[in-house]
C-alpha positions in Angstrom: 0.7 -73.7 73.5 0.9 -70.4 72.0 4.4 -70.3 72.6 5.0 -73.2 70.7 2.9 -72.2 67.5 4.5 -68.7 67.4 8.0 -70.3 67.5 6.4 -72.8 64.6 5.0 -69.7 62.5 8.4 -67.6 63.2 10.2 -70.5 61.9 8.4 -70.9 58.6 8.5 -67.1 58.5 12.5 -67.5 58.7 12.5 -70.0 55.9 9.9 -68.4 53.7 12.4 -64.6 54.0 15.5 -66.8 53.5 13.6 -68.2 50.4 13.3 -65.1 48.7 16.1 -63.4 49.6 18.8 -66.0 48.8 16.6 -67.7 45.9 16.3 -71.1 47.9 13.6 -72.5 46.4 14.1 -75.7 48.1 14.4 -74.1 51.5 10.8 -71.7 50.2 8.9 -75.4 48.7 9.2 -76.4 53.0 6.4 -73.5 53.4 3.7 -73.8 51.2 1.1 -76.7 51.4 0.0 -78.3 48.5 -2.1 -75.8 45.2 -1.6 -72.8 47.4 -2.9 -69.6 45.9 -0.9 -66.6 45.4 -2.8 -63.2 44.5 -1.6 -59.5 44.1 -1.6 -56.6 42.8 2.3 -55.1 41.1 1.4 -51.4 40.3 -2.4 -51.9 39.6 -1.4 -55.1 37.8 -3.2 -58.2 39.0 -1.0 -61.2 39.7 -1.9 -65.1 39.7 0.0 -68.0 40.3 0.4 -71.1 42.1 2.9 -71.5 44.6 4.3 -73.8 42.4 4.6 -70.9 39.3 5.8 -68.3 42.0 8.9 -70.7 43.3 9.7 -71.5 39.7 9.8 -67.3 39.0 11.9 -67.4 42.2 13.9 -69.7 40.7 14.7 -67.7 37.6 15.2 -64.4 38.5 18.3 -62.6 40.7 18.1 -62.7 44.2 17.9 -59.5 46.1 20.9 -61.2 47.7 22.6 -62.0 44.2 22.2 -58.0 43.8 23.6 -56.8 47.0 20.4 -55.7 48.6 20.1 -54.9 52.2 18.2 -57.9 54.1 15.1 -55.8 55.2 12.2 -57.9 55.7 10.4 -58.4 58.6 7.4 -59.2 60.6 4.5 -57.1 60.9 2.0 -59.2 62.9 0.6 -62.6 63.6 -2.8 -63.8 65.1 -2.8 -67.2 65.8 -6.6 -68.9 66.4 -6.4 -73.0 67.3 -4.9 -74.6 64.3 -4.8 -71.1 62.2 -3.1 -67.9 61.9 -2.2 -65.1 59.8 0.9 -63.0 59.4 1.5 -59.3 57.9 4.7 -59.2 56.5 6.9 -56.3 54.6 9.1 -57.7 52.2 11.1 -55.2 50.9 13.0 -56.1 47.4 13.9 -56.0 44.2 12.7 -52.0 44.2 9.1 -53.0 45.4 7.5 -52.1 48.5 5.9 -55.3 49.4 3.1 -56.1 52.1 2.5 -59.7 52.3 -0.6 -61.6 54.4 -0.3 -65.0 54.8 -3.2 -67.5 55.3 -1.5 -70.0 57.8 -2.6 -73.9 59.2 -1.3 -76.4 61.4 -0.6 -79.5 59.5 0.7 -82.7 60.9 2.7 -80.4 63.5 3.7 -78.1 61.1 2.6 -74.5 60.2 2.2 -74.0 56.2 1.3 -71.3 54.1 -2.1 -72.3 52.6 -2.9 -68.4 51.1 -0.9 -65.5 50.1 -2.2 -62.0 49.2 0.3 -59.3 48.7 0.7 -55.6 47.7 3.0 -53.3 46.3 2.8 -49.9 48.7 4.9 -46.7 46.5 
């Protein structure tokens, strides 16, 4: 079983990294569940959307691949519980030193992102 739900959680993982690097926003929608919260902090600036909000940013802005940057994300960890798991992430982009944690659940056979928290490390 666990080897099943890490290839599941490394799969979304794939898709939510090929989301924001290439500016799929079709390909980053497949992650998130439905009203999922996304909460950080940019430089000691708090930041609020829904997932909704944060695709539609994606959606508007350069890609890091757009701007030549190096592919550099990757995963941290993952602790998978049952039906549950979380993932650190770096996400190195657009000049920002990003730490994502991801709130994770099992959904009709698939793993969605049903949380995100996330930091900026200088």
């Amino acid at each position: 079983m666990y080897t099943k739900n890490i290839k599941g959680i490394e799969r979304l993982i794939t898709n939510y990294f090929e989301g924001i690097f290439y500016g799929d926003t079709q390909k980053l929608q497949t992650c998130f569940h439905n009203n999922t919260p996304i909460y950080g902090d940019i430089k000691g600036t708090d930041y609020f959307k829904s997932a909704e909000a944060y695709i539609e940013g994606v959606a508007n802005r350069q890609s890091p691949n757009d701007l030549k940057e190096s592919f550099n994300m990757k995963i941290v960890g993952i602790d998978i519980m049952g039906n549950i798991a979380m993932a650190k992430l770096h996400v190195p982009m657009l000049g920002y030193n990003y730490y994502d944690y991801l709130s994770l659940t099992k959904t009709e056979g698939n793993w969605k992102i049903v949380a995100k928290i996330f930091t900026h490390v200088a």
